[in-house]
N, C-alpha and C positions, 0 to 999 in steps of 0.2 A: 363096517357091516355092509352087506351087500344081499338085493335080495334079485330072483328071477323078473318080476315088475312092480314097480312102485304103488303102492295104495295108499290112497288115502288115511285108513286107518293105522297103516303100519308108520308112516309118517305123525301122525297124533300121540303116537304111543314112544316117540321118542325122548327121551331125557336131555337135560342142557349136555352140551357137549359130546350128543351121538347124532352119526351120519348114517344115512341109507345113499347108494349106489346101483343106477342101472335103468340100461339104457342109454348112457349120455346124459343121463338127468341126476345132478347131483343135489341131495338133501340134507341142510346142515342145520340144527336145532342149537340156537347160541346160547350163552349163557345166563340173557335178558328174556328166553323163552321165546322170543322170536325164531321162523323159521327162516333160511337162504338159500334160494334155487339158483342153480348155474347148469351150464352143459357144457362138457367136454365129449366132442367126436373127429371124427373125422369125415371130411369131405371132400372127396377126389385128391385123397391121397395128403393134404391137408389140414392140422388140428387145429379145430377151433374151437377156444375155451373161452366164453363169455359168461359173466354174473347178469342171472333173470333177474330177483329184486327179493324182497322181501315179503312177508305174509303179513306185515304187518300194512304195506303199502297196497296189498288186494291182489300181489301176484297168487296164483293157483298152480297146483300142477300142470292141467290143461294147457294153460299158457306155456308151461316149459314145452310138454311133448309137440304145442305145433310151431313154437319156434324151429326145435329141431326141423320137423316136417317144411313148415317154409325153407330151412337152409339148406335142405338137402333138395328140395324144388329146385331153388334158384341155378344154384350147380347142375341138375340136369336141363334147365332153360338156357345157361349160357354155354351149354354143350350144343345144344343146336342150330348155332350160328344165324340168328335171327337174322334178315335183311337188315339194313342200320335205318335207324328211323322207324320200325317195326315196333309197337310198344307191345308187351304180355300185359294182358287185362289184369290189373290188381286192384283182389278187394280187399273190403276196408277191414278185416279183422288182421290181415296180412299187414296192408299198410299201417295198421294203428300200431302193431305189436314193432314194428321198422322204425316207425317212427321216436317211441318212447326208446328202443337201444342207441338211436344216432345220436337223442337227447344225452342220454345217461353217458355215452361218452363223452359228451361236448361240457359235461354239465352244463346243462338245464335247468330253467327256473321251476318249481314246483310243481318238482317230479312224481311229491307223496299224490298231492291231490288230481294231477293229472292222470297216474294212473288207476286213481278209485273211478274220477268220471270214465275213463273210457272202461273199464271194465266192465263195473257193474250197470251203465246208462245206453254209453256211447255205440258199445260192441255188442251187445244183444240187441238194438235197434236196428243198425247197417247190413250186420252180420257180413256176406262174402260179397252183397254187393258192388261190384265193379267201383272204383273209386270214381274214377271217370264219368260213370253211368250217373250218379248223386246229382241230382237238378232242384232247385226253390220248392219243389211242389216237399220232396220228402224232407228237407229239412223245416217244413213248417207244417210236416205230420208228425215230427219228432216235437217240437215245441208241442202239440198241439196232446198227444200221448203224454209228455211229463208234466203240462199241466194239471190232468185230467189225475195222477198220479200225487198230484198234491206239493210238487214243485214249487217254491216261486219263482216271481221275476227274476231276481237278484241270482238265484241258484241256477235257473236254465240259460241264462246269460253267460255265466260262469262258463257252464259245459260248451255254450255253443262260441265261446273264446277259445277254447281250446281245438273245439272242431276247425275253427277256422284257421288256428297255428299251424294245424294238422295240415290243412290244404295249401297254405302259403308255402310253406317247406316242401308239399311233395314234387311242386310247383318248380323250388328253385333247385332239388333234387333232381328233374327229369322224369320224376313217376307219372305227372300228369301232361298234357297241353296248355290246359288252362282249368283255373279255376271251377270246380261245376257250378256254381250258385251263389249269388251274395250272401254270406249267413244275417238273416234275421237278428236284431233287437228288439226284446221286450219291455216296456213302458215301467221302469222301476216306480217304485213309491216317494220320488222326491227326499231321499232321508229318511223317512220316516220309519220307528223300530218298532213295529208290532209287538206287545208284550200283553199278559195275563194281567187281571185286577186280583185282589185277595180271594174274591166271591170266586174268580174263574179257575182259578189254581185249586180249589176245595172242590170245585165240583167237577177238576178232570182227576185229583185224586183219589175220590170218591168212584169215578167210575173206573180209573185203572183199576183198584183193588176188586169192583169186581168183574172184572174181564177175565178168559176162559186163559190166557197167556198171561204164566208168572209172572217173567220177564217184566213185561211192561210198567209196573207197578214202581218197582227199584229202577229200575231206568230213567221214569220223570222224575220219583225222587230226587235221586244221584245229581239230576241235570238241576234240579232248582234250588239244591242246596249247592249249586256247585259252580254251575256257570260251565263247567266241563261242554265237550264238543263231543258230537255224536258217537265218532270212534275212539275217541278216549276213553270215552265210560263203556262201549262194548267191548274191549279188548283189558278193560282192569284185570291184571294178576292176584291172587291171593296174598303173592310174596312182598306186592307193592302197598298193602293197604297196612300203615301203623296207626290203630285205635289209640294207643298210649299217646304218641302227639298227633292224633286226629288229622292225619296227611293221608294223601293218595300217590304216589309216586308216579308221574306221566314221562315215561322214557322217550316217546317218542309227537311230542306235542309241534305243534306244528310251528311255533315261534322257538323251540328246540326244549330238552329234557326240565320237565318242573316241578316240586313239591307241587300239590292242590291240597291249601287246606280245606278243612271239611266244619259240619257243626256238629252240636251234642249229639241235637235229633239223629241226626244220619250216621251218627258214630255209633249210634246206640240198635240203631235197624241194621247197621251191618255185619255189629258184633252177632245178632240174632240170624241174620242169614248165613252167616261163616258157620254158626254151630250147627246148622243143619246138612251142610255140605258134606258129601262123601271125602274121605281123610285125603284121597291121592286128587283132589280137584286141584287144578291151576286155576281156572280161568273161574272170575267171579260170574261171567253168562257163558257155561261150555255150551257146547253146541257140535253136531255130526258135521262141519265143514273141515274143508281144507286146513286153516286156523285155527279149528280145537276150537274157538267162541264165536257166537253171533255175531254177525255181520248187518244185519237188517231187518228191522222191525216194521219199517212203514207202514203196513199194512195194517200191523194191529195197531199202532200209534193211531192211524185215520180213523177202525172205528171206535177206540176210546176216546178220540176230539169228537165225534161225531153224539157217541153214545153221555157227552157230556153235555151237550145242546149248543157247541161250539160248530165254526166252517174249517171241516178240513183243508177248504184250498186256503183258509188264510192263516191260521193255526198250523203249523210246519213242527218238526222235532229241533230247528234251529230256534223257532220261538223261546222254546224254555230256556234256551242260554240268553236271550234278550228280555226277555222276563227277570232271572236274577240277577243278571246286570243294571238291569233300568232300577229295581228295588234297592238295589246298594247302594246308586247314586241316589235316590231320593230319601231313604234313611239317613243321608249327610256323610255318608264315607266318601272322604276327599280318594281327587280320580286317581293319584299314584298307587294308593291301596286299592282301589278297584282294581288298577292293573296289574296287579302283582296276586289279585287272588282272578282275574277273566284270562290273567295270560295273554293279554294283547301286546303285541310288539313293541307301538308305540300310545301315548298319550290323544294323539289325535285319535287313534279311534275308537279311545273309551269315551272321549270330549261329544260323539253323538247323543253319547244315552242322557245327556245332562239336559237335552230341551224337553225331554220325553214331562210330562203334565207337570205344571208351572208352580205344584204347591210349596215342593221342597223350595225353587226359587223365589217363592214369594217371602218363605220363613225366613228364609237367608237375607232378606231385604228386611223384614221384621226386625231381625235381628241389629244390622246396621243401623235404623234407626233407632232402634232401644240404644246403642253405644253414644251413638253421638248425641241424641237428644241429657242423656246422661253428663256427657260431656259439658254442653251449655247451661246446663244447670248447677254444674258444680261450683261452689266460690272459689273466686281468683284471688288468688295470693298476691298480695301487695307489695312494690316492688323491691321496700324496704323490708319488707316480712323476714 
């Protein structure tokens, strides 16, 4: 297929296995329902055919047509034979989008989550400012906004590791001179997992359901019976959820593709939301974006934390995955089965949730001594016996 310009909608309405074309912007809808941007053009006489990413990873349209637009920049920049030493001022929407394609050839470490931070955080805050131009003061207006936004420590760290990868490479790439700024660290919590009590999880339920946004409501659910990760649970398929064996299928989970089982509870409200759903739905949260579903909630998340007598800045949507993690390991589910329903890579880092309030280990101590006290009280068989 092929249309005069690409839209948004007309990209939504495509079926697994159809392509839109034009422009140079190629759209392919796979058979996982995932969408794939690439562009094929030419420039000065030169085709260049590059894969943009996935929709699943936070790539957009947008981002395809100013790829193109930066490559055809570039080519008219090295048409003007710069003095050598001469640098063109580049901003950072330029550089961030350079940056993630030099990655993706080289392969790159964690390219998913690199490109959600600069998307949705990184590149609406810098925007075209001059890479160069970036000095301490704005990178600790940047902490100081995703704070305020409901961020943690641990998460704006995250992002501002990444910003600094960004500047180290552009660094040994030639984009900059130097460094603009030492990026900032923020004071983590020592270990420690913030999680919901029984009382706190009842009364941010209570107040999702009544919040003026559906969404919200299936969303915490999802997350605490689930241990599921933000974009996991926004991007659920219809095709992926089997109520019969009470699984979620996550194709693209960040330690790679995994059944997520589920409970009755939540098999039982999904079965209820599915039957409400118009018959041609994919997406269990659609939504008017780029990817056909929700992409971000924060906002109604903060004031259901808020409207529950909860602190949005310490109450986060990654809480609720640390909430039903901490609860499984204090119900006594040994940590291999933890990590086969949190999806953690390795045992170490389900092995944190295990100090989180001392009673489950205190039972387990109970217990020990129930055995051996047992033990020494049993009579000994005699050696002739």
């Amino acid at each position: 297929m092929s249309a005069k310009r690409l839209t948004r909608l007309e990209l939504r309405r495509l079926q697994p296995g159809q392509q839109l074309t034009s422009g140079g912007i190629h759209f392919e809808r796979l058979a996982n329902g995932d969408g794939r941007y690439s562009v094929n053009i030419m420039v000065d006489r030169v085709r260049i055919h590059r894969v943009v990413g996935l929709e699943s990873e936070g790539v957009t349209l947008t981002q395809a047509e100013r790829l193109i637009e930066r490559l055809r920049t570039e080519a008219r920049e090295s048409r003007l034979s710069l003095p050598k030493g001469r640098k063109v001022a580049l901003g950072f929407s330029s550089a961030a989008d350079a940056y993630l394609e030099r990655l993706d050839a080289s392969q790159g470490r964690n390219m998913v989550k690199k490109r959600q931070q600069i998307a949705q955080h990184l590149k609406p805050f810098f925007a075209d400012k001059p890479l160069s131009k970036i000095a301490r003061f704005d990178l600790q207006r940047y902490v100081k906004q995703r704070r305020e936004q409901g961020a943690s420590p641990a998460t704006v760290n995250r992002e501002l590791a990444t910003l600094s990868h960004l500047f180290s490479q552009a660094l040994a790439w030639g984009w900059i001179d130097q460094v603009p700024g030492r990026v900032p660290r923020l004071r983590e919590s020592g270990g420690r997992v913030v999680y919901l009590t029984s009382e706190q999880i009842s009364r941010l339920l209570n107040a999702a359901k009544a919040d003026r946004r559906w969404e919200i409501y299936p969303f915490i659910l999802i997350a605490l019976h689930t241990g599921m990760r933000l974009m996991e649970i926004l991007s659920i398929r219809r095709a992926d959820i089997d109520l019969v064996r009470r699984m979620i299928r996550i194709p693209h989970a960040k330690a790679g593709p995994r059944d997520q089982p589920i409970t009755v509870e939540l098999a039982d409200s999904l079965r209820e939301w599915l039957a409400m759903a118009a018959p041609d739905q994919v997406w269990l949260f659609p939504a008017n974006s780029a990817s056909g579903h929700t992409v971000e909630i924060a906002h109604s998340f903060r004031r259901v934390v808020a409207a529950a007598g909860l602190d949005p800045r310490e109450v986060t949507r990654h809480t609720l995955r640390h909430t039903a993690i901490t609860h499984l390991v204090q119900s006594g589910v040994d940590l291999p089965t933890v990590q086969r329903i949190s999806g953690h890579k390795t045992l170490a880092m389900v092995a944190r949730y295990s100090h989180q309030n001392g009673e489950h280990i205190q039972a387990a101590m109970d217990q020990l001594q129930e055995r051996i006290t047992q033990e020494l009280h049993r009579p000994q068989k005699s050696l002739g016996g």
